[in-house]
C-alpha atoms as a printed R data frame, in Angstrom:
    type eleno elety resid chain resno       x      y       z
1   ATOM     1    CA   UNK     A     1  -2.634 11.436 -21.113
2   ATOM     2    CA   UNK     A     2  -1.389 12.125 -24.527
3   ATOM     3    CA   UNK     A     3   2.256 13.562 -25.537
4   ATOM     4    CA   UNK     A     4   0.269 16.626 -26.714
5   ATOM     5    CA   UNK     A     5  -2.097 17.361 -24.065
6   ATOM     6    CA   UNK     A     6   1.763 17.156 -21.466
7   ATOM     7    CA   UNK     A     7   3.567 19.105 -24.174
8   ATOM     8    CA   UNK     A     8   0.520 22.308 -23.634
9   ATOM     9    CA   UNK     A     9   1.240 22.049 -19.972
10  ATOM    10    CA   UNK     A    10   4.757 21.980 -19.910
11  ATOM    11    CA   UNK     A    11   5.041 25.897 -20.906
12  ATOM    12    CA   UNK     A    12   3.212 26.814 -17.406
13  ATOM    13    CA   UNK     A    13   5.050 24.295 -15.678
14  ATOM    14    CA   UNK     A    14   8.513 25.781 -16.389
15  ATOM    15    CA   UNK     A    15   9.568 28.210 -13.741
16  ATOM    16    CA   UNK     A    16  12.961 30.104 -14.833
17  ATOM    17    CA   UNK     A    17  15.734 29.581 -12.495
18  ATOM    18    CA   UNK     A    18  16.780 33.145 -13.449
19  ATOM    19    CA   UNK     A    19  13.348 34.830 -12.770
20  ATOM    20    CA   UNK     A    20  13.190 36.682  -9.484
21  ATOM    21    CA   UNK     A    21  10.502 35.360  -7.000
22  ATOM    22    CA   UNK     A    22   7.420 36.452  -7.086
23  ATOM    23    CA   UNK     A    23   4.927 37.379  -4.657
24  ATOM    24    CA   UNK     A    24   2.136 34.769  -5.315
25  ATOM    25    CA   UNK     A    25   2.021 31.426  -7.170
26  ATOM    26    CA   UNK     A    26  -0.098 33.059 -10.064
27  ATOM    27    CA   UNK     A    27   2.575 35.317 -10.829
28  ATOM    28    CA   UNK     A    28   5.300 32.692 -11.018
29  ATOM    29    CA   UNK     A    29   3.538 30.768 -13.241
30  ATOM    30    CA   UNK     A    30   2.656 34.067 -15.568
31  ATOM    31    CA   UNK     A    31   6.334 35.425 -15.806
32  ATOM    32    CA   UNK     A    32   8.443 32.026 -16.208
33  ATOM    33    CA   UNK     A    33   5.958 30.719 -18.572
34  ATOM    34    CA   UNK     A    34   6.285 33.189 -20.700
35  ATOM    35    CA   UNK     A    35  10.053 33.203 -20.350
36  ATOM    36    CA   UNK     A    36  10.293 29.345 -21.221
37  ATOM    37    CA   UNK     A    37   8.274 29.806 -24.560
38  ATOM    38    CA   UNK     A    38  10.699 32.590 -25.413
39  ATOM    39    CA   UNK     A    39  13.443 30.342 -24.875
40  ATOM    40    CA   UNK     A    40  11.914 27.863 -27.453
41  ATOM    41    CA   UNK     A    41  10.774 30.052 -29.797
42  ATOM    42    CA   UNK     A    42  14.222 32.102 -30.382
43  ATOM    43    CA   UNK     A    43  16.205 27.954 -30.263
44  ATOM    44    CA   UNK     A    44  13.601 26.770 -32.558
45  ATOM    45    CA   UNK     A    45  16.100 26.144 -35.501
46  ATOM    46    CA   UNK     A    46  18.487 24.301 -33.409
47  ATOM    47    CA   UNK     A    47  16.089 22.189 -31.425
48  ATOM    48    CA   UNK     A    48  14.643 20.573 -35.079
49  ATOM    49    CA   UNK     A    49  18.391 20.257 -35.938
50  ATOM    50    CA   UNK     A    50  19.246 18.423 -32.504
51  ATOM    51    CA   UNK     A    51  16.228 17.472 -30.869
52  ATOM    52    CA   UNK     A    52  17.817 15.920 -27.536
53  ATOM    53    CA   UNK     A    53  19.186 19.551 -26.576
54  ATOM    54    CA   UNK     A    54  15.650 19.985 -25.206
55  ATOM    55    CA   UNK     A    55  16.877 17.812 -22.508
56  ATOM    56    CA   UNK     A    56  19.306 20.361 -21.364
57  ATOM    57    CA   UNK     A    57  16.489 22.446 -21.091
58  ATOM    58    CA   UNK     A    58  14.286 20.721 -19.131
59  ATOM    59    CA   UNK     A    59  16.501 20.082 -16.667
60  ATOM    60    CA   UNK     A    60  17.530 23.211 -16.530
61  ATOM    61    CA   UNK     A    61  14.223 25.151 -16.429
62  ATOM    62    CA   UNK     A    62  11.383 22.609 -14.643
63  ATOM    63    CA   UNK     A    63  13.396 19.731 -12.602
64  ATOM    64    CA   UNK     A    64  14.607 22.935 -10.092
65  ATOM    65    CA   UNK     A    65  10.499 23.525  -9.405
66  ATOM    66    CA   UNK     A    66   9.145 19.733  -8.896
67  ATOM    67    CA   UNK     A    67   8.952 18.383  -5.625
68  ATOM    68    CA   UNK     A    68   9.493 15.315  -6.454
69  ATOM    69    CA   UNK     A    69   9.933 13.652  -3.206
70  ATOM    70    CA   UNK     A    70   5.987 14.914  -2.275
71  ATOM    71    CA   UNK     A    71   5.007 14.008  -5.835
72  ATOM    72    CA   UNK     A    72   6.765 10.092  -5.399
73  ATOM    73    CA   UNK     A    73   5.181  9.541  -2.361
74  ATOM    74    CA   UNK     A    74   2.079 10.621  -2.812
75  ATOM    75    CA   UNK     A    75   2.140  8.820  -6.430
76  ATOM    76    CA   UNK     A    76   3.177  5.786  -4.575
77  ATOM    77    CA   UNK     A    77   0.718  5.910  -1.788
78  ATOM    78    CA   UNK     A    78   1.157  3.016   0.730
79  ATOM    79    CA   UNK     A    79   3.559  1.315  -1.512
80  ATOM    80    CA   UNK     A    80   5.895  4.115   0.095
81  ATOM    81    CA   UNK     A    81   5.667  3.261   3.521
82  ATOM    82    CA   UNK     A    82   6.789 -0.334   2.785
83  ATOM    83    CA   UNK     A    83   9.285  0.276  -0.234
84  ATOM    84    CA   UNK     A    84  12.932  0.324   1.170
85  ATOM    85    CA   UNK     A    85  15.210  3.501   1.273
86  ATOM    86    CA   UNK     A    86  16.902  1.918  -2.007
87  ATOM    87    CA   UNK     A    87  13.996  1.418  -3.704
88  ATOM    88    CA   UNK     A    88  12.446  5.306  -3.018
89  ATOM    89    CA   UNK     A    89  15.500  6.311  -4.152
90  ATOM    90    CA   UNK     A    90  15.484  4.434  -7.542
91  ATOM    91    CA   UNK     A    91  11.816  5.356  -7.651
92  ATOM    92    CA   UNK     A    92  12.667  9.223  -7.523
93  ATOM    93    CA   UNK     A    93  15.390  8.716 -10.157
94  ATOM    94    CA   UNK     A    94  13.110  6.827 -12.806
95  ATOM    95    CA   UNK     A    95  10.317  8.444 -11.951
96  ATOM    96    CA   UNK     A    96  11.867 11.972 -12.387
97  ATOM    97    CA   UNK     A    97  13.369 10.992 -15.579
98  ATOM    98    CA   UNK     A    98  10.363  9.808 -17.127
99  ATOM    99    CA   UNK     A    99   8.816 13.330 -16.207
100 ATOM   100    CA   UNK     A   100  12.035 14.416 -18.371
101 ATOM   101    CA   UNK     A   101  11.464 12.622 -21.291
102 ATOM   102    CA   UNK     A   102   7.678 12.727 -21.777
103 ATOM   103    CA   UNK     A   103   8.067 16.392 -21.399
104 ATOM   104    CA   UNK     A   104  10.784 16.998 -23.412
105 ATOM   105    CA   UNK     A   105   8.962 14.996 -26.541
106 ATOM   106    CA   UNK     A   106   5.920 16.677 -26.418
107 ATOM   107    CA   UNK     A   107   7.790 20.306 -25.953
108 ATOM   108    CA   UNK     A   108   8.955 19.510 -29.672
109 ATOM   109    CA   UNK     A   109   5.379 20.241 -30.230
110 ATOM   110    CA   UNK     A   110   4.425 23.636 -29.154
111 ATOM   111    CA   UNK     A   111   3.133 25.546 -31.695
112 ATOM   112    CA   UNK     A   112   2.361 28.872 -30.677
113 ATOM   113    CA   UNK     A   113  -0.615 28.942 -27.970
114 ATOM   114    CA   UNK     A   114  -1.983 31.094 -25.900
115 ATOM   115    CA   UNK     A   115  -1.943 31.397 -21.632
116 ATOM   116    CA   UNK     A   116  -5.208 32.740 -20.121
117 ATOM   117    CA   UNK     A   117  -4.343 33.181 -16.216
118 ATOM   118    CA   UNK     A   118  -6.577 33.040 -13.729
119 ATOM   119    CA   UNK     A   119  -6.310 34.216  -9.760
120 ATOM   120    CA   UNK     A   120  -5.012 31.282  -7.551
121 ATOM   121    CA   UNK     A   121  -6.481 30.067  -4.863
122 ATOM   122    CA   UNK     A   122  -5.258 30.299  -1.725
123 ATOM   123    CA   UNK     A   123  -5.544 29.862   2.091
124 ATOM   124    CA   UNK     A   124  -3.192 32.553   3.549
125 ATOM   125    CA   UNK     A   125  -2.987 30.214   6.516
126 ATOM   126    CA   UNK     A   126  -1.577 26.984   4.408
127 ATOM   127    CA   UNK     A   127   1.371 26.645   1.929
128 ATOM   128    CA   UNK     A   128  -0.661 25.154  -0.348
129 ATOM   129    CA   UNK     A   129  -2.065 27.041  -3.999
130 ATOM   130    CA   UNK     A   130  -4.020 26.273  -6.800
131 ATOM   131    CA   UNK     A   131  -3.309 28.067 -10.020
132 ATOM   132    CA   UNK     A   132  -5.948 27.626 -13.001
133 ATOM   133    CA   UNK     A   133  -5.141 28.487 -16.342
134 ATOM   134    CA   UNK     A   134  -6.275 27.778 -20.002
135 ATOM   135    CA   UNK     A   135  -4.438 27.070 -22.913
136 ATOM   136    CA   UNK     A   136  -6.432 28.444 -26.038
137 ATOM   137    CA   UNK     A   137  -5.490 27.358 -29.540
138 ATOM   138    CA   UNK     A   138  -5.351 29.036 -32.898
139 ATOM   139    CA   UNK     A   139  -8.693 27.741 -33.193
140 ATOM   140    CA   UNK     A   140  -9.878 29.130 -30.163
141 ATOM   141    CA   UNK     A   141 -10.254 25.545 -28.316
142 ATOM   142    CA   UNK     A   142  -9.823 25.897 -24.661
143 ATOM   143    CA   UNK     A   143  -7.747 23.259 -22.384
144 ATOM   144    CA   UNK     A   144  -8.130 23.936 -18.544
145 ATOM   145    CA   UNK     A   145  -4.741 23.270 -16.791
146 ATOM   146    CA   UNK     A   146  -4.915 23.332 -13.024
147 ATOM   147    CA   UNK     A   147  -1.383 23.641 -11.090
148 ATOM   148    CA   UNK     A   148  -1.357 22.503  -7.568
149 ATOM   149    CA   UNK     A   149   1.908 24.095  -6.137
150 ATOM   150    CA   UNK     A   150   2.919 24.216  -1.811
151 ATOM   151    CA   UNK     A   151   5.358 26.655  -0.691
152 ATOM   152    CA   UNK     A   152   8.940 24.614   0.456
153 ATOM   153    CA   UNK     A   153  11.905 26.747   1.747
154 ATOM   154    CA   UNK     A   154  10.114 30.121   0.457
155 ATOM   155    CA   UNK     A   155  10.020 28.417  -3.347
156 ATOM   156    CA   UNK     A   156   6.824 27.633  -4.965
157 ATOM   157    CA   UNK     A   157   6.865 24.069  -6.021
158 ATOM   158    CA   UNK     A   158   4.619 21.342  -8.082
159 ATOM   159    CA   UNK     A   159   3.265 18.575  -6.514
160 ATOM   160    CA   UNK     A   160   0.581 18.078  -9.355
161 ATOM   161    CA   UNK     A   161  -0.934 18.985 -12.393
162 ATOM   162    CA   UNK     A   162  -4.569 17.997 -13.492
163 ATOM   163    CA   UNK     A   163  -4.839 18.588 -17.320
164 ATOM   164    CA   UNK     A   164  -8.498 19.137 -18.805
165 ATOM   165    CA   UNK     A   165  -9.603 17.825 -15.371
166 ATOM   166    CA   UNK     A   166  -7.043 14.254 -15.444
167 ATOM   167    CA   UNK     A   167  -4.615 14.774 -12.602
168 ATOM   168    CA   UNK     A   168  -0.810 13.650 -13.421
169 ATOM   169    CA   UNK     A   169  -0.247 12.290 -10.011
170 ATOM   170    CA   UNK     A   170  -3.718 10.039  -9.755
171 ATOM   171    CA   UNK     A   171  -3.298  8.497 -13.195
172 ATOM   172    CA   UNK     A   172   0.400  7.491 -12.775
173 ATOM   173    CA   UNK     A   173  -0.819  6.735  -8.878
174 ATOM   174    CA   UNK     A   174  -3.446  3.944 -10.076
175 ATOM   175    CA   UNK     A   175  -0.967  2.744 -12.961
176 ATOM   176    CA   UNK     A   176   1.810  2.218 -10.755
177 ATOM   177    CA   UNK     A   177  -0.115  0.537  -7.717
178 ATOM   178    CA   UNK     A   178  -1.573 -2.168 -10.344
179 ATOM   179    CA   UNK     A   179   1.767 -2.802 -11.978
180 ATOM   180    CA   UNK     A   180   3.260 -3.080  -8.198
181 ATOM   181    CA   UNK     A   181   0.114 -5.917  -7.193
182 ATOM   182    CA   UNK     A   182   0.608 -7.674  -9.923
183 ATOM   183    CA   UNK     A   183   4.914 -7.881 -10.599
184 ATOM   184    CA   UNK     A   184   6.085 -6.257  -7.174
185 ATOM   185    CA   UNK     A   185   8.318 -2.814  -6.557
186 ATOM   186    CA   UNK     A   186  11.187 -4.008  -8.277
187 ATOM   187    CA   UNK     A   187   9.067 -5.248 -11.688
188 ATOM   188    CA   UNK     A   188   8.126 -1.248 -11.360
189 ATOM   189    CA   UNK     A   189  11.035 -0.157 -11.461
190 ATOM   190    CA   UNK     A   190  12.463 -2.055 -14.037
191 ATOM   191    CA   UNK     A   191   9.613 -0.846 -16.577
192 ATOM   192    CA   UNK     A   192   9.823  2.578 -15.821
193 ATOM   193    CA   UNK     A   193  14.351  2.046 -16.867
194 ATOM   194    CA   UNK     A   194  12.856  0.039 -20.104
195 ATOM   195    CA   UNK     A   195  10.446  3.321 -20.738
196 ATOM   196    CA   UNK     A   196  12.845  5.763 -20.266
197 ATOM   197    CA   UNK     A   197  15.256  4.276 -22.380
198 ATOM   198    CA   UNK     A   198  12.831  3.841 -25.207
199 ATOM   199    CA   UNK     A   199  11.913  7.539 -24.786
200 ATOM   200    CA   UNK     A   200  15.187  8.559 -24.855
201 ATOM   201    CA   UNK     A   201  16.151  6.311 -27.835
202 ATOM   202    CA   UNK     A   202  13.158  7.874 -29.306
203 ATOM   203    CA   UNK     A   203  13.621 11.714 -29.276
204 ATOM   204    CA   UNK     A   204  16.631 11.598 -32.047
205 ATOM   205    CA   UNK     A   205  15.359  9.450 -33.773
């Protein structure tokens, strides 16, 4: 999945710490995405003239609404089960922070799109949602963006996000259980520290 194609679904991601709950996933996603593109838009000038203050932002806006506990083990699969408590928790650390820096790249990118919302999907007997929405260009090209969200503690969360029909937690899912068969858990996690650094090196530069 390319920087660009994570940078249009980071907008819709971003849920505003600030933003008063709504009633229905859908209407999350609607309000706080269009508060996060504000935020860019009106720090535009200082985000070209220090680039890594996006990080501040991410963390700010989108860590708060990521389960990433659900999203690590279901990433991991049955490498989870068998991984110790150290290594899960090393896993949620690198794993979170390369969320952090892929997103905060491609963010640098957002040039003005368009939302189109859709009504989620819903079982009102299950805490779990699906909220479809399109990002349409300038040029009027369309990029389906499907949230998968489950209700924790009354917040609405992410647990995955399939971009023009590529889910985020399957692709990283197969890349991580072939790097794991091949090198081992700890191999894993010592490429996913080399990848964040590089990222990181990478933004201000």
């Amino acid at each position: 999945m390319s920087f660009k194609k994570l940078g249009c679904l980071f907008f819709i991601l971003c849920f505003s710490v600030g933003t008063a709950w709504a009633a229905t996933p859908d209407e999350v996603v609607k309000e706080t995405a269009e508060g996060v593109i504000s935020h860019i838009e009106s720090n535009r000038s200082l985000l070209e003239a220090n680039p890594e203050k996006i990080y501040d932002m991410v963390n700010e806006l989108v860590i708060p609404r990521f389960d990433f506990i659900s999203m690590s083990k279901w990433v991991l699969g049955k490498h989870w089960k068998t991984a110790s408590e150290t290594q899960r928790s090393k896993f949620i650390t690198q794993f979170k922070a390369l969320l952090v820096r892929t997103y905060a790249r491609a963010l640098l990118e957002y040039s003005g799109q368009n939302i189109k919302y859709y009504p989620v999907e819903q079982n009102p007997q299950s805490n779990l949602a699906v909220v479809k929405t399109e990002l349409i260009s300038s040029s009027s090209a369309q990029l389906p963006i499907l949230y998968r969200m489950h209700q924790k503690n009354e917040e609405w969360k992410v647990v995955d996000v399939a971009v023009d029909g590529v889910s985020l937690v399957t692709t990283y899912r197969g890349s991580f259980a072939t790097q794991i068969k091949k090198n081992g858990f700890d191999a894993l996690l010592n490429e996913l520290s080399k990848k964040n650094e590089i990222l990181g090196d990478s933004i201000s530069n």
